[in-house]
Backbone as CSV, one residue per row, in Angstrom:
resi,resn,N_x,N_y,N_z,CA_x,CA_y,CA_z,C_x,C_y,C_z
1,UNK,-24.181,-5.756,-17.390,-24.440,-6.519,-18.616,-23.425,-6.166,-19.703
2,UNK,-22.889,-4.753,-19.814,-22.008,-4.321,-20.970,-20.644,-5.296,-20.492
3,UNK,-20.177,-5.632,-19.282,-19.069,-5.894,-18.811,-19.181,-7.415,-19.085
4,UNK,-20.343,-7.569,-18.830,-20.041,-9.647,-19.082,-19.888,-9.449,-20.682
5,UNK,-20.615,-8.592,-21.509,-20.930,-8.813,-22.773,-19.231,-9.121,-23.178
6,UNK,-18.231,-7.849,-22.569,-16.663,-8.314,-22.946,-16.121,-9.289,-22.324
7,UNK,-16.820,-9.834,-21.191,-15.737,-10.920,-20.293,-16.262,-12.001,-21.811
8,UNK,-17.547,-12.325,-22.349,-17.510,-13.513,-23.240,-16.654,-13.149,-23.990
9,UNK,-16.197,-12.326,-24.777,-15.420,-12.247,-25.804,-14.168,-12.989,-25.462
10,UNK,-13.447,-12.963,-24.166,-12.239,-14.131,-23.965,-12.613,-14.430,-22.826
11,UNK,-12.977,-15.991,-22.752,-13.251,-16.761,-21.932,-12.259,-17.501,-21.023
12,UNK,-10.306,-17.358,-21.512,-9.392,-17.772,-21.131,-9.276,-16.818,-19.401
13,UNK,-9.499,-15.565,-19.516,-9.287,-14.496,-18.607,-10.023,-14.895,-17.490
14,UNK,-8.952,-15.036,-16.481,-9.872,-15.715,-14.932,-10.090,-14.649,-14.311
15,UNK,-9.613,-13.218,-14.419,-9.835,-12.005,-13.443,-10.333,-11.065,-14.889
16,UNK,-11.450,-10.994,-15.422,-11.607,-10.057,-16.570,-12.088,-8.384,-15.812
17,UNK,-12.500,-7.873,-14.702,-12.238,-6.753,-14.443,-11.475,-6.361,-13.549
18,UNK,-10.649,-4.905,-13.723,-9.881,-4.160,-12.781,-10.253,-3.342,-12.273
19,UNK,-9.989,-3.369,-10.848,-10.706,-2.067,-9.758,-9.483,-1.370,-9.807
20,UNK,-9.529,-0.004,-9.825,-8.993,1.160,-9.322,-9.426,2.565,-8.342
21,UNK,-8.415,2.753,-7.563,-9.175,3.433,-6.218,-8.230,4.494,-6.121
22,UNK,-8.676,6.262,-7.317,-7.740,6.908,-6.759,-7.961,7.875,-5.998
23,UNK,-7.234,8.073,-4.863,-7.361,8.831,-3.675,-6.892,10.286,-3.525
24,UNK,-7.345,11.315,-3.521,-6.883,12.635,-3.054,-6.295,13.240,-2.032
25,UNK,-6.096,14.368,-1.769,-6.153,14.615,-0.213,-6.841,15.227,0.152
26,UNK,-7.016,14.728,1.279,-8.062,15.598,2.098,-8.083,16.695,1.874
27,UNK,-9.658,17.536,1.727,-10.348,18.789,1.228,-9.739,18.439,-0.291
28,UNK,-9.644,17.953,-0.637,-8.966,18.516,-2.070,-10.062,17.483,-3.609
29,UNK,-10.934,18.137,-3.682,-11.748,17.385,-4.789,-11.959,18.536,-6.054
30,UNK,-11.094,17.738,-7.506,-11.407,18.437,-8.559,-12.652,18.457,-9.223
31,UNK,-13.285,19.796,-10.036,-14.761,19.586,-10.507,-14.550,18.672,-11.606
32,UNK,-16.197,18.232,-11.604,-16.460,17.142,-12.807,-15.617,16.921,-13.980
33,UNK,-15.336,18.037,-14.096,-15.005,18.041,-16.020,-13.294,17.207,-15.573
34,UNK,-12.501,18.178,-14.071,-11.208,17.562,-14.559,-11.280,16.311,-13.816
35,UNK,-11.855,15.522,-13.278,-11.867,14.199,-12.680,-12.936,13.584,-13.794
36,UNK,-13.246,13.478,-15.149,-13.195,12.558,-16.122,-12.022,12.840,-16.972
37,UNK,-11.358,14.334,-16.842,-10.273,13.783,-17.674,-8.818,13.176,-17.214
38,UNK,-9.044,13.385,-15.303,-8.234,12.383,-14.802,-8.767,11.127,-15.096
39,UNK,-9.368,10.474,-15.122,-10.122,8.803,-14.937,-9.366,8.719,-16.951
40,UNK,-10.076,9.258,-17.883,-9.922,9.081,-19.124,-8.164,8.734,-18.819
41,UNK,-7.309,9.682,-18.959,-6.325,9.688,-19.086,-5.279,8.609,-18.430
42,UNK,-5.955,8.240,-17.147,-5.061,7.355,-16.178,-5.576,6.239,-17.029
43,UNK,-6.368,6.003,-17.479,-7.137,4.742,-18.125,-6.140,3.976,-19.166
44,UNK,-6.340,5.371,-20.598,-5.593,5.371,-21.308,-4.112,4.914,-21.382
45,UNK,-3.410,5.610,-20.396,-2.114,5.424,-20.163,-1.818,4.405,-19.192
46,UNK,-2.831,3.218,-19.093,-2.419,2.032,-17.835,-2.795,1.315,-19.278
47,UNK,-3.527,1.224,-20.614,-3.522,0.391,-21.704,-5.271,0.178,-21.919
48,UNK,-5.919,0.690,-20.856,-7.217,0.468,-21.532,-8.133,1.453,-21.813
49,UNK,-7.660,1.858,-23.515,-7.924,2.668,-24.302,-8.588,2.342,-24.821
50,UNK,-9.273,1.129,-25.204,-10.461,0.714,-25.986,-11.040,-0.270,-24.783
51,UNK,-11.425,-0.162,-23.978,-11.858,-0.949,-23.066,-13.448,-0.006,-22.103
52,UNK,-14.345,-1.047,-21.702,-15.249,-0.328,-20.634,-15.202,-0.164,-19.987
53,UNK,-15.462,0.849,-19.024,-15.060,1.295,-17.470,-16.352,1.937,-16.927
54,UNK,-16.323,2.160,-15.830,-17.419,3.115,-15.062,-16.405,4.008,-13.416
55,UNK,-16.928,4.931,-13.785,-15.988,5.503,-12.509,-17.321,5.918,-11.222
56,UNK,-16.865,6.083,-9.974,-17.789,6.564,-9.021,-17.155,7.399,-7.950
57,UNK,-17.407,8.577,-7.623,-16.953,9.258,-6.500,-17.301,8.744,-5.231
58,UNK,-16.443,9.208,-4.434,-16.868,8.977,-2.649,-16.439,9.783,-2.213
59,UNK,-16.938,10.058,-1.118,-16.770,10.807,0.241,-17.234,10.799,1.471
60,UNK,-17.154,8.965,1.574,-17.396,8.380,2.543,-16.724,8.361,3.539
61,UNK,-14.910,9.008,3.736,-13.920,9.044,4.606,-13.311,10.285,3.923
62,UNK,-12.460,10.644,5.139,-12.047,11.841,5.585,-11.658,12.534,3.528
63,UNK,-11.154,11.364,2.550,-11.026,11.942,1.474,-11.390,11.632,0.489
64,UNK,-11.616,12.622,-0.742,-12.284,12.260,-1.711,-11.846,10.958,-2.702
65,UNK,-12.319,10.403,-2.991,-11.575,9.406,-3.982,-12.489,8.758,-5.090
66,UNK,-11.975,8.255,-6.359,-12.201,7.690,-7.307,-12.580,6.242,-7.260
67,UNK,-13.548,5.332,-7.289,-13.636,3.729,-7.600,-13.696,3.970,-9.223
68,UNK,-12.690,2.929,-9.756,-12.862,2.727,-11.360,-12.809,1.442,-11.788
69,UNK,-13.827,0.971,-11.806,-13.930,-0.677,-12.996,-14.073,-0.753,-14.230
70,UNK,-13.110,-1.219,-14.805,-12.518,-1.335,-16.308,-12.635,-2.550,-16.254
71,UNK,-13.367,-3.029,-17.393,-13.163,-4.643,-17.885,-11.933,-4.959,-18.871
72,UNK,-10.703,-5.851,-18.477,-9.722,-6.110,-18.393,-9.770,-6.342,-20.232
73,UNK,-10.604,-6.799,-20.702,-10.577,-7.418,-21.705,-11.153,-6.273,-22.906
74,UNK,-10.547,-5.909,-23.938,-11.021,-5.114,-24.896,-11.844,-5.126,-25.924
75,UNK,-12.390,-4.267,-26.916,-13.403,-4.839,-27.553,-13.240,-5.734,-28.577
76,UNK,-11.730,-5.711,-28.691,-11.458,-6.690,-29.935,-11.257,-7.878,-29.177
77,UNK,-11.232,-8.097,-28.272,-11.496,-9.607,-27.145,-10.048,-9.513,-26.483
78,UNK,-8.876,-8.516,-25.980,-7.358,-8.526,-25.662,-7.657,-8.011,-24.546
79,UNK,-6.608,-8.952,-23.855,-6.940,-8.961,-22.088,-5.541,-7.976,-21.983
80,UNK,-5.934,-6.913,-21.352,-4.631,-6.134,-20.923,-3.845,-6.822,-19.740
81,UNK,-2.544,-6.411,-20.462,-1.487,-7.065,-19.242,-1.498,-6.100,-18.047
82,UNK,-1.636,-6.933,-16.837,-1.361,-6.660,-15.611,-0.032,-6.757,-14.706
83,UNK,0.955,-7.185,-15.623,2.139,-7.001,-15.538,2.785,-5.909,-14.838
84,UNK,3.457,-5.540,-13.770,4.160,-4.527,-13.388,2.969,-3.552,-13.163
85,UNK,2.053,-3.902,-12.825,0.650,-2.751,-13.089,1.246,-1.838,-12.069
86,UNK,1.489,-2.274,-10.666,1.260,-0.866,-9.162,2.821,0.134,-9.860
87,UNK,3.810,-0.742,-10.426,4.848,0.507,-10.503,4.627,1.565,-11.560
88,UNK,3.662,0.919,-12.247,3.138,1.515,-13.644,2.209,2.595,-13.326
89,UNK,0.990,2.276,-12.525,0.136,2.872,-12.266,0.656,3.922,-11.197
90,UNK,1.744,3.745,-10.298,2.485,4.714,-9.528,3.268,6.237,-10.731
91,UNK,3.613,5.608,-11.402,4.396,6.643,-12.280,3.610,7.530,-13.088
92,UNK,2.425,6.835,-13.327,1.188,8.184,-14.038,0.423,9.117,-13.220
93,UNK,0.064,8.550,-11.861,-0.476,9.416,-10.713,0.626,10.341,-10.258
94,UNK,1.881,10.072,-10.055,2.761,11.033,-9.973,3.122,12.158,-11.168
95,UNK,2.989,11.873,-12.601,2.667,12.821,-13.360,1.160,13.287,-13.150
96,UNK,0.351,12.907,-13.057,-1.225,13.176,-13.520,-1.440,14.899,-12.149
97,UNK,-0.421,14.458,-10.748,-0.047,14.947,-10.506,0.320,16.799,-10.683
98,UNK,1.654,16.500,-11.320,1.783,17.236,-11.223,1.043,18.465,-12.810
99,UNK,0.430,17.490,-13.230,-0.064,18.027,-14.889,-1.175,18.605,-14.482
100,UNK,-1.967,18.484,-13.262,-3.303,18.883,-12.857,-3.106,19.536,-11.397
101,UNK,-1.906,20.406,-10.709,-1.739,20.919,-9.991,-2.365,20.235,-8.618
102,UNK,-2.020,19.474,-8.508,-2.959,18.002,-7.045,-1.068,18.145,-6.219
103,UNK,-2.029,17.455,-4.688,-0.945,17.756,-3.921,-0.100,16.384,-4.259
104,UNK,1.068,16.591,-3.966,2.376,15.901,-4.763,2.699,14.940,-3.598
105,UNK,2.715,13.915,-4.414,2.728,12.644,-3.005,4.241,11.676,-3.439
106,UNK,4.675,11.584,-2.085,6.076,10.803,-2.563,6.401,9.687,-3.207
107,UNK,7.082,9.727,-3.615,7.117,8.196,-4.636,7.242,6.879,-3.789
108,UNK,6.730,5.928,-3.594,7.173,5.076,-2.605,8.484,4.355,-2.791
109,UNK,9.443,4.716,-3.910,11.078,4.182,-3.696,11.483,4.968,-2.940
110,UNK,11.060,6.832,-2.665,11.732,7.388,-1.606,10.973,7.298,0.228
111,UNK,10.206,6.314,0.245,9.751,6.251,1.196,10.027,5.306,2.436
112,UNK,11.151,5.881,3.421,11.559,4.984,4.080,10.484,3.862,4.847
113,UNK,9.557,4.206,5.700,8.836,3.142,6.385,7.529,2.822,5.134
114,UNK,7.336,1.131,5.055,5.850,0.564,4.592,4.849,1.211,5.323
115,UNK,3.717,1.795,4.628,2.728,1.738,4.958,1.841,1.051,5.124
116,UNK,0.688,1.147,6.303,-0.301,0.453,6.276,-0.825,-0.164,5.357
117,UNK,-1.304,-1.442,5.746,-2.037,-1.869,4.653,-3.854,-1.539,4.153
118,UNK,-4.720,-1.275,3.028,-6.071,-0.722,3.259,-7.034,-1.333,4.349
119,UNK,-6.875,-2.707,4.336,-7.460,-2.916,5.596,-7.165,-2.923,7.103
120,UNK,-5.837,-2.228,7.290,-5.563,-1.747,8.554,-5.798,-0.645,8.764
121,UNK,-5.810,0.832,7.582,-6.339,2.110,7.853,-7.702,1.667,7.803
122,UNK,-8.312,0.759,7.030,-9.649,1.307,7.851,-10.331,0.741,9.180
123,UNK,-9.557,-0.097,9.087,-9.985,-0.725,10.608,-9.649,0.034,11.731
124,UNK,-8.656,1.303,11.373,-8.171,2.663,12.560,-9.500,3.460,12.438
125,UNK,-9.852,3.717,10.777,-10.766,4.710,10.875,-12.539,4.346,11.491
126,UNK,-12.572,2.702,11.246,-13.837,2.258,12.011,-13.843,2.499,13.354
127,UNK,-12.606,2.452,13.953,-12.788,2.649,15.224,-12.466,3.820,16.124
128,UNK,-12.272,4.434,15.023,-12.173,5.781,15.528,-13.667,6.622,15.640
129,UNK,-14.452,6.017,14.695,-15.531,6.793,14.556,-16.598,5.832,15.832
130,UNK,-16.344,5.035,15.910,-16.946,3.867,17.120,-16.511,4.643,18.729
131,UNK,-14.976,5.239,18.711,-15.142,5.593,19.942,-15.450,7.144,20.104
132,UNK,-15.314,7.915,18.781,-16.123,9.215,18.869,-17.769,9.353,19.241
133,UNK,-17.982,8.345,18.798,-19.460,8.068,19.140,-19.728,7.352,20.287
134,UNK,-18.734,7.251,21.327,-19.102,6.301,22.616,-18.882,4.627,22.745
135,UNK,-18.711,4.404,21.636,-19.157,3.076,21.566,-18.149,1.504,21.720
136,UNK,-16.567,2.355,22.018,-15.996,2.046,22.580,-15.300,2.665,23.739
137,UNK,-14.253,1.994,24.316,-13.762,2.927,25.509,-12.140,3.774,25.270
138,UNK,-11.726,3.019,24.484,-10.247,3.077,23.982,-9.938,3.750,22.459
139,UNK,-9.404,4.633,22.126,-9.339,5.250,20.731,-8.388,3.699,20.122
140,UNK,-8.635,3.512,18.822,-7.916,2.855,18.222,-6.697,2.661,18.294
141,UNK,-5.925,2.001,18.169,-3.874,1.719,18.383,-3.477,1.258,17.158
142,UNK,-2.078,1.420,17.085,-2.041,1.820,15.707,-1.552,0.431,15.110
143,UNK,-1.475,0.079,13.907,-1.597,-1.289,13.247,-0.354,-2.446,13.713
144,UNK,-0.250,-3.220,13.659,0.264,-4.028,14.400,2.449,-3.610,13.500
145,UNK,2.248,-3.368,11.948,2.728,-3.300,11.389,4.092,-1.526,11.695
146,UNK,3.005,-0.883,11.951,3.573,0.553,12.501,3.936,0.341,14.315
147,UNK,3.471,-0.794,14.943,4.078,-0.627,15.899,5.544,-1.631,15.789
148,UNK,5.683,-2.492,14.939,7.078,-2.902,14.979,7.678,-1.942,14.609
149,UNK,7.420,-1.130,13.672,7.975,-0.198,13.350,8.877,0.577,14.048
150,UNK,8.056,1.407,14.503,8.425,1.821,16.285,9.213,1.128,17.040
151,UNK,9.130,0.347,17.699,9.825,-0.849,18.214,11.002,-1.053,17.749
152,UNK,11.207,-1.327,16.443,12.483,-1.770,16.162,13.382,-0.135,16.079
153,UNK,12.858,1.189,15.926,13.252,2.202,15.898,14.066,2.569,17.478
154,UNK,13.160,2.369,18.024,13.285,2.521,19.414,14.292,1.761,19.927
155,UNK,14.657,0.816,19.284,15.697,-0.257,19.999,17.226,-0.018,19.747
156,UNK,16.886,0.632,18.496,18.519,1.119,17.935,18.664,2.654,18.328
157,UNK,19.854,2.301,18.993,20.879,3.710,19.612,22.414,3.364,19.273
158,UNK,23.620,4.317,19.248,24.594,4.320,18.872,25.544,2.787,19.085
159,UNK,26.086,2.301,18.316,27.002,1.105,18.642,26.453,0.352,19.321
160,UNK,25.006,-0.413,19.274,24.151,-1.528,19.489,24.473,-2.616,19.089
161,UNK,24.523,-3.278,19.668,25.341,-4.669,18.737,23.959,-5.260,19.081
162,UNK,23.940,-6.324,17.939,22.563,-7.437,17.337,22.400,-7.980,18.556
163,UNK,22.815,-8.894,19.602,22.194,-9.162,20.933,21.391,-7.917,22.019
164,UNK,21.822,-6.732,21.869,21.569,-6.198,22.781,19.814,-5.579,21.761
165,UNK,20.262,-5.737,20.595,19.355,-4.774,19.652,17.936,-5.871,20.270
166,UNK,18.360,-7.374,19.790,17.285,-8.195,19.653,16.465,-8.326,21.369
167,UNK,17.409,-8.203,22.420,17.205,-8.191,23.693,16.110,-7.679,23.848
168,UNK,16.325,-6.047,23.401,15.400,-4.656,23.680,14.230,-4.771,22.878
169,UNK,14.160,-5.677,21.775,12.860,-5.754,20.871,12.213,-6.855,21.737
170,UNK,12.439,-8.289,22.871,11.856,-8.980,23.434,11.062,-7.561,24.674
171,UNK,11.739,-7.452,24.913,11.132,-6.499,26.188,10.272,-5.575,25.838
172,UNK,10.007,-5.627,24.127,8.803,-4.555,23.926,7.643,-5.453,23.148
173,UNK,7.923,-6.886,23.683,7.054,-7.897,23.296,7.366,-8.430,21.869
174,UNK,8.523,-7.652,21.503,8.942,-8.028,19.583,9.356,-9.292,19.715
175,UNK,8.665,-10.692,18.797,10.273,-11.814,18.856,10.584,-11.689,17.394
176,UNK,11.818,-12.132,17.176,12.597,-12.334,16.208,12.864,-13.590,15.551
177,UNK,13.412,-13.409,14.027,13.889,-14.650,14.057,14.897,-14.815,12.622
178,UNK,16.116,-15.121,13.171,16.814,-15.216,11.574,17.011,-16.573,11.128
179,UNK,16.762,-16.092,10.070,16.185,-17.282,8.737,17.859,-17.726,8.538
180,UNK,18.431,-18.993,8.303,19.744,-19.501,7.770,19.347,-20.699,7.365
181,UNK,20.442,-20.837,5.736,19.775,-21.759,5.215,20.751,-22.954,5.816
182,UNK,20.316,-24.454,4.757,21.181,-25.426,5.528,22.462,-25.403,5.294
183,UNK,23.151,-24.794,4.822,24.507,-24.714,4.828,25.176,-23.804,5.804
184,UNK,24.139,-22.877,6.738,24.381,-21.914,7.439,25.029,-20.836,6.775
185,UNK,24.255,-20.252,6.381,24.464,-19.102,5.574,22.877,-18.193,5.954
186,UNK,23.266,-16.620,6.987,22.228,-16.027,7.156,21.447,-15.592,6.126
187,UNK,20.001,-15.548,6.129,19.257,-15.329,4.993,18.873,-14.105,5.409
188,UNK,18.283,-14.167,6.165,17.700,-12.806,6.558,16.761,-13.003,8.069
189,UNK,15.592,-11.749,8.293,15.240,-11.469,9.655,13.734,-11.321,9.758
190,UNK,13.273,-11.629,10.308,11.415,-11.918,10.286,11.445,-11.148,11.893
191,UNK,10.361,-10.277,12.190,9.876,-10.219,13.194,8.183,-9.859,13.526
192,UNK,7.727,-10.359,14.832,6.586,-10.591,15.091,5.610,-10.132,16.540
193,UNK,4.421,-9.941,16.131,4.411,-8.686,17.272,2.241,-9.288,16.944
194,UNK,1.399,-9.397,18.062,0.684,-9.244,18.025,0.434,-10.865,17.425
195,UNK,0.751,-11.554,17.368,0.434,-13.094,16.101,0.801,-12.800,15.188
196,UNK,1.119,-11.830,14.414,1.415,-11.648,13.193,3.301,-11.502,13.026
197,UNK,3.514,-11.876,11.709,4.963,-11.613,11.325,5.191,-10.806,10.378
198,UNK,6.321,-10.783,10.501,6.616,-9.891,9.053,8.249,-9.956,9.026
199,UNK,8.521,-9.766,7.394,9.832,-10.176,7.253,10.215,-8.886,7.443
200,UNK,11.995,-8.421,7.530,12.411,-7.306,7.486,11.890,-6.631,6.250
201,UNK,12.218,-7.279,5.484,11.840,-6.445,4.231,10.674,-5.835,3.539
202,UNK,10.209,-6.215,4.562,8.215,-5.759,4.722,8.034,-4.928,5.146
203,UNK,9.341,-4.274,6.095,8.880,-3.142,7.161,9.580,-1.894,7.026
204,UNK,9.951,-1.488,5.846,11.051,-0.564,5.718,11.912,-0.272,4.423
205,UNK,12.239,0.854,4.351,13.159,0.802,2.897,14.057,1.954,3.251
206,UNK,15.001,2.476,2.711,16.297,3.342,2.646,16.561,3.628,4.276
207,UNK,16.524,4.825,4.798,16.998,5.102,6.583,16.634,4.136,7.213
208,UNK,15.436,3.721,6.531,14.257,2.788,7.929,14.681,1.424,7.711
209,UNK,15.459,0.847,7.128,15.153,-0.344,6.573,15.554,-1.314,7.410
210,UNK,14.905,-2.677,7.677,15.111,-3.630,8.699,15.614,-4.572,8.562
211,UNK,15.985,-4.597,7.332,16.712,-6.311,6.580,17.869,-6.134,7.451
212,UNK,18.698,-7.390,7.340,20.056,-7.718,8.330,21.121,-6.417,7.678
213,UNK,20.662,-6.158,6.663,22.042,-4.978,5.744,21.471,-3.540,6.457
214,UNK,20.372,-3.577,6.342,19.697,-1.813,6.933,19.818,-1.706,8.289
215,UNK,19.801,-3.238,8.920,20.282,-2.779,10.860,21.873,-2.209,10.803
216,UNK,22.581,-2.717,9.679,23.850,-2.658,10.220,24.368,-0.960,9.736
217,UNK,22.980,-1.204,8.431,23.596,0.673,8.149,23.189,1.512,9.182
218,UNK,22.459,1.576,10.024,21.234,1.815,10.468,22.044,1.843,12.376
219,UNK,23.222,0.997,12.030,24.655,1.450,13.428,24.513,-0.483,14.089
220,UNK,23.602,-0.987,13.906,23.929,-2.323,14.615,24.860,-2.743,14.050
């Protein structure tokens, strides 16, 4: 009821609350006092400093973590910008970090391979707990996304040239496909594994990277 009371205040706002989900590491949960003045502070410093929120713990999976709903809209009726929010909200957890002695997690510009997406870790962790308990026969396999991964890793060895590269990704069930526009000019590289696609640039960044420029750094 407090949260609709601010969504009326601006009626223009089609998304008036924000979920936030921050995650720890495993074993690692701070007492009460400093996980409200993490929640306060991350709040503050994402812009909603005069705004309502409610935070909730879990420890429903392997780690502890934060749910936080903030109503987008403030009490003077100002819808915070969501603008640039994940690079924003990346750069305060990496201080909040290191200001509250928490284990230090990499920045994702230095992170060569994409990670999973949330509903592919948990669809590992549902079924992991499904076949610990019997209830399947097969432990989970890993997301469709981490096995191109693999795949395209696996395919590159020294002085590979792009036919032989793309050859070795059919034979591990990978297809490919480069994008050129109508003037014939290469755009770039999509590949697909399971029904699903994904562009190069979805699957990789600095060593790892899969775009047509990162195969070639990368020795193709």
């Amino acid at each position: 009821q407090q949260l609709q009371a601010t969504c009326d205040l601006n009626y223009r706002v089609q998304y008036p609350v924000a979920h936030f989900c921050l995650s720890f590491a495993p074993e690692e949960k701070p007492d009460e006092d400093t996980l409200k003045k993490i929640s306060q502070q991350f709040l503050e410093e994402m812009g909603f400093d005069n705004n309502l929120y409610f935070v909730a713990g879990h420890n429903d999976c392997e780690h502890f973590h934060l749910h936080i709903g903030a109503s987008r809209i403030s009490m003077e009726g100002k819808c915070i910008n969501a603008w640039k929010d994940k690079p924003r909200c990346e750069k305060i957890l990496r201080n909040l970090e290191k200001e509250y002695n928490l284990t230090r997690v990499t920045p994702s510009k230095e992170v060569d391979q994409k990670a999973p997406s949330t509903g592919q870790v948990r669809r590992v962790r549902r079924e992991q707990r499904e076949f610990e308990r019997g209830l399947r026969e097969n432990p989970p396999e890993p997301s469709t996304l981490e096995k191109l991964q693999q795949a395209i890793s696996l395919s590159i060895t020294a002085n590979t040239t792009m036919s032989d590269f793309l050859d070795r990704l059919e034979e591990k069930g990978v297809s490919s496909r480069i994008k050129v526009s109508p003037e014939g000019e290469i755009l770039g590289i999509s590949y697909g594994l399971d029904g699903v696609a994904f562009a190069g640039r979805k699957l990789g960044r600095n060593q790892s990277s899969c775009t047509l420029s990162g195969l070639q750094k990368r020795g193709i």
